[in-house]
C-alpha positions, 0 to 999 in steps of 0.5 A, a space after each residue: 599108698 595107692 594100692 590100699 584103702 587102710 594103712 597101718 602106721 607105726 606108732 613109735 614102739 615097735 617102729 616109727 618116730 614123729 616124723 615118720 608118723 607125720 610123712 605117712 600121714 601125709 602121704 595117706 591123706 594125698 592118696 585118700 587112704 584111712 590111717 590107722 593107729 599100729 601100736 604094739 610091744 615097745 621092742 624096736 630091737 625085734 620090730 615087736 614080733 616077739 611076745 613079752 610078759 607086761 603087765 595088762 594096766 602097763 600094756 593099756 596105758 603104752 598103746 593109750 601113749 601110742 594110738 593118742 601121739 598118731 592121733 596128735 598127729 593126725 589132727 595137726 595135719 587136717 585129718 584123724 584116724 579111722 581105726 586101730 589095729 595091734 602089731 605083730 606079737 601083740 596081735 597074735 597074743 591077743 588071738 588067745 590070750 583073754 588078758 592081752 585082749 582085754 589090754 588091748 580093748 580098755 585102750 581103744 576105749 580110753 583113747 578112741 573107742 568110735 574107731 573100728 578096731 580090726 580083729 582076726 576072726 573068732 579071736 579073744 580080742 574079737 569077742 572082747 570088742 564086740 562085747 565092749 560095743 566097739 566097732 570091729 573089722 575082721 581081718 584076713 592076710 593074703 601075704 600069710 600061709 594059714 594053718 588047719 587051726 586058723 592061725 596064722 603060720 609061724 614066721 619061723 617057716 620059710 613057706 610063712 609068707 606068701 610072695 607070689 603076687 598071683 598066689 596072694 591074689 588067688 587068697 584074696 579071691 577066696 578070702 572074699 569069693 568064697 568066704 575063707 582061706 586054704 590051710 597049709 595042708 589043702 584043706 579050707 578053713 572058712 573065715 569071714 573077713 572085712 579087710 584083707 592085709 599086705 605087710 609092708 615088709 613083705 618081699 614084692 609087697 606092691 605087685 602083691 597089691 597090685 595083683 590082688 586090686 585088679 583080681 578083686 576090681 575084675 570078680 566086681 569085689 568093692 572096694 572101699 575104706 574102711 571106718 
């Protein structure tokens, strides 16, 4: 917690309970960071990394359940939340899938459309949001491989993550210096983002961020919350 400024917390679906929501909390509000609501696909068994067929008003209706029990919590423990963004599968369905971004949107907007919903770049759930006057937050990762289309490379590949702290800092800088990534083939791929993501679950995931707060803090990159 204090290595980031925004923190994605498991909403109960794909991973989380009460009392894991409620010690993230905490721990977020000791350390200053914005908590974030982290719905996705209720699949624990695949930790929602893998796409389901769900019906949309279905899908609005569970990530409404999941962002309104984090924000429960949330207010209980003096705070609120600053933002919204899809986990895993759901995410990277939404990139395309004009449906899955409409689910996704409709629920931010019933359950809490002043927070900042954060999107990759150019995706459907991008134009959805702007187009139903949300508030967005493009996002870059620093701990994933790019491919020459702009996704995101499968995590079938074992060159998917990013683990060296070094290579993560070099993507942030590029990311924010340069205004866009390197692909998996060496070509770049230019993309303009707000926020910049490290998976928990990454291998090293804080001397990633370790490495890539002190390349950021020395380029004189701000760093700040976001929301």
């Amino acid at each position: 917690m204090p290595l980031i400024t925004s923190a994605n917390i498991a909403c109960g679906a794909h991973a989380g309970d009460e009392r894991s929501m409620r010690e993230t909390i905490r721990l977020a509000i000791t350390n200053g960071v914005a908590p974030g609501a982290h719905p996705g696909y209720r699949d624990p068994a695949n930790f929602g990394r893998t796409a389901l067929e769900i019906p949309a008003d279905v899908l609005t209706a569970d990530l409404v359940t999941q962002i309104g029990a984090l924000r429960a919590i949330a207010r209980s423990e003096g705070t609120d939340l600053a933002h919204v963004k899809a986990h895993g599968a759901l995410y990277n369905t939404a990139q395309r899938d004009d449906g899955v971004a409409a689910a996704i949107v409709r629920a931010v907007l019933t359950a809490a459309p002043e927070l900042v919903l954060f999107v990759f770049p150019g995706s459907a759930v991008e134009r959805a949001a702007r187009a139903a006057g949300l508030r967005v937050a493009r996002e870059g990762f620093i701990d994933r491989a790019y491919e020459p289309d702009g996704a995101l490379r499968s995590r079938s590949h074992a060159d998917a993550l990013i683990t060296d702290p070094e290579r993560a800092a070099s993507q942030a800088l590029s990311f924010m210096r340069d205004g866009g990534v390197r692909t998996n083939d060496g070509t770049f791929l230019e993309q303009r983002v707000d926020t910049l993501c490290v998976h928990g679950d990454t291998p090293g995931a804080p001397a990633i961020l370790r490495a890539a707060r002190a390349a950021l803090v020395a380029a004189g990159v701000a760093v700040h919350r976001v929301g």
